[in-house]
C-alpha positions as CSV (number, residue, x, y, z in Angstrom):
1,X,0.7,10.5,19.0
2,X,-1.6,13.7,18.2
3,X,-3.1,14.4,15.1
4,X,-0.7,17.6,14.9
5,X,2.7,15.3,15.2
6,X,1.0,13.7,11.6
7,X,0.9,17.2,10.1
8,X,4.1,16.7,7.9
9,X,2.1,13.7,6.0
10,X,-1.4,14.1,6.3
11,X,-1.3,16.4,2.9
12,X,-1.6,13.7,0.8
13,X,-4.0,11.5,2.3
14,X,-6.4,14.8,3.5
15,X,-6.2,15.6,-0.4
16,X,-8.4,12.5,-0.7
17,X,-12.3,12.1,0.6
18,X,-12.6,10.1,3.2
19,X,-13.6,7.5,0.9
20,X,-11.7,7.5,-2.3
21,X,-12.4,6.3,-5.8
22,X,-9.7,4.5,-7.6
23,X,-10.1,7.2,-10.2
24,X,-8.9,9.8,-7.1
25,X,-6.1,6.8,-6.4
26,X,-4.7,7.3,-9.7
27,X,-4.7,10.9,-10.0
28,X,-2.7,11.0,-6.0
29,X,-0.5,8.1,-8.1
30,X,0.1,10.2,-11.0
31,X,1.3,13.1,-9.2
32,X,3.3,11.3,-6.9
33,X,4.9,9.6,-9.6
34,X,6.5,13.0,-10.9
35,X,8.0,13.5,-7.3
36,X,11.1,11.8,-5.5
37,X,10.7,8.5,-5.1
38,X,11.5,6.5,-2.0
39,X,12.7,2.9,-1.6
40,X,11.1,0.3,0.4
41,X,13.2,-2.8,0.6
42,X,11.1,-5.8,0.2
43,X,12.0,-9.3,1.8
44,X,11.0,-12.4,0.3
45,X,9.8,-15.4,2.1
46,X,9.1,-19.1,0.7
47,X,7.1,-21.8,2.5
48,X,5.4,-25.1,1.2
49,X,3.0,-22.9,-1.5
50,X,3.4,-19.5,0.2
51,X,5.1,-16.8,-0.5
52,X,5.1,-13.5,2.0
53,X,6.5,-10.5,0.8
54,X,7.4,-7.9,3.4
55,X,7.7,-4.2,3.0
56,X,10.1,-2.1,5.2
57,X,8.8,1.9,4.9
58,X,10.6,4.9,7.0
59,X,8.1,7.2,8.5
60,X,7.0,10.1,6.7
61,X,7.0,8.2,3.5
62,X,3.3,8.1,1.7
63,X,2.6,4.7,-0.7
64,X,0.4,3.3,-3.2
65,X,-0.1,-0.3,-3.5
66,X,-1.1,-2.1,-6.7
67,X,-4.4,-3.4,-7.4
68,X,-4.4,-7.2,-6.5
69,X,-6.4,-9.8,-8.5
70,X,-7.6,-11.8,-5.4
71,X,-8.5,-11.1,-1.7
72,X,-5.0,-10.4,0.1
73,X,-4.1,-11.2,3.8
74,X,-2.2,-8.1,5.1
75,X,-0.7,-8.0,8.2
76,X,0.9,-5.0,9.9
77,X,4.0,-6.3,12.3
78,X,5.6,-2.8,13.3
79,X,4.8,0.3,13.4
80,X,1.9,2.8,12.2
81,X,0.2,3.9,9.3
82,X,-2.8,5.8,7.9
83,X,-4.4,3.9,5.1
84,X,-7.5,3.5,2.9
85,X,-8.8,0.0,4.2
86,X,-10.9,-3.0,2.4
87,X,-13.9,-0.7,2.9
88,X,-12.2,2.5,0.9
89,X,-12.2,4.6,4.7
90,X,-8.5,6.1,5.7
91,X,-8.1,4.9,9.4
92,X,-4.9,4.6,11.3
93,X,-3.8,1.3,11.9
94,X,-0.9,0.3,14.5
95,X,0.9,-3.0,15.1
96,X,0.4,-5.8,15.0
97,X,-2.9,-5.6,13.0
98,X,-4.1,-8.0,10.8
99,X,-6.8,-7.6,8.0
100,X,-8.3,-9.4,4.6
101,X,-8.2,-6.6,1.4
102,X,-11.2,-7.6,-1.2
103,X,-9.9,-8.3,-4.4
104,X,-9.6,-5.3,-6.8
105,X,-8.4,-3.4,-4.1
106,X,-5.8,-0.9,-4.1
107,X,-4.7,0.7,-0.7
108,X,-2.8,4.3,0.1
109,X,-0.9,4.7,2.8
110,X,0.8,7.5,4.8
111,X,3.4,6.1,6.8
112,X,3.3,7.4,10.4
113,X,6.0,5.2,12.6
114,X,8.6,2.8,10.2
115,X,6.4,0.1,9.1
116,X,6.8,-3.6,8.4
117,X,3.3,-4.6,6.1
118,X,3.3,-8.1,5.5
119,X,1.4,-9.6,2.0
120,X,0.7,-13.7,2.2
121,X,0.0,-15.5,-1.2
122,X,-0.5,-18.5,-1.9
123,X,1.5,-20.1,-4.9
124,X,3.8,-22.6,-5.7
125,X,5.8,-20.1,-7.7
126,X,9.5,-18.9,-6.6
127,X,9.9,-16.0,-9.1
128,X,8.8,-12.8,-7.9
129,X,8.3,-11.0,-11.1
130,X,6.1,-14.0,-11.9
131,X,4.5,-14.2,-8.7
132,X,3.5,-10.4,-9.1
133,X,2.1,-10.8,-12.5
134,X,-0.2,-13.8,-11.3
135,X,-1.4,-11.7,-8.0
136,X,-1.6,-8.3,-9.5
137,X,-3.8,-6.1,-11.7
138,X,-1.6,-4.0,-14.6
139,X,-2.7,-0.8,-14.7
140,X,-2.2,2.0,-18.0
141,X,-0.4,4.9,-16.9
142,X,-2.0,7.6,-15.8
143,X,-1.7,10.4,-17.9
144,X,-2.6,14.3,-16.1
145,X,-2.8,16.9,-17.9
146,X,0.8,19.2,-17.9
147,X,0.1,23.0,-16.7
């Protein structure tokens, strides 16, 4: 695939540096979150204290993850995706791919080929809302500034 086939997405990932803050995060958040939003359909999987929570996303489709509490194993089964990594750099990643996220870290990505991203965690818990609240950071809205 050539850089010019990733055109249609690119805007909002090339409207960050190549290293963004988190404050640069939140403001892409923000104004995606006044845009239409797209669903991902999540699977659920339970194993002797793990749960792994996999994300289907349709090319074309640009994400923001939330901000985990601990280190995150992230593994990338199908398909292709430009994405700030551990480090804060945007690099394309393609299946399978397999990487640990530091804690306090919250990832962008532009999907470029449908994607299945994996998350492994491990807890004893079965209820997701629960399980998100003990894995992730909450994070105040965002306010910007209304033209």
């Amino acid at each position: 695939m050539s850089d010019s086939e990733l055109s249609p997405i690119d805007g909002a990932l090339e409207a960050l540096p190549p290293r963004p803050t988190y404050e640069q995060v939140r403001r892409l958040e923000a104004c995606m979150a006044r845009m239409p939003q797209v669903e991902c359909p999540l699977e659920h999987y339970f194993a002797h204290g793990i749960y792994g929570r996999l994300m289907h996303a349709k090319a074309g489709t640009v994400i923001v993850g939330k901000m985990h509490r601990f280190s995150t194993l992230n593994v990338l089964l199908a398909g292709v995706i430009r994405v700030t990594g551990p480090d804060g750099a945007v690099r394309d990643l393609r299946a399978p791919c397999m990487f640990v996220s530091p804690p306090g870290c919250k990832k962008v990505g532009a999907v470029i080929e449908d994607v299945q991203w994996l998350n492994v965690f491990p807890t004893k818990l079965t209820d997701v809302a629960a399980i998100e609240t003990q894995f992730t950071i909450p994070e105040t809205p965002l306010i910007e500034d209304q033209p």
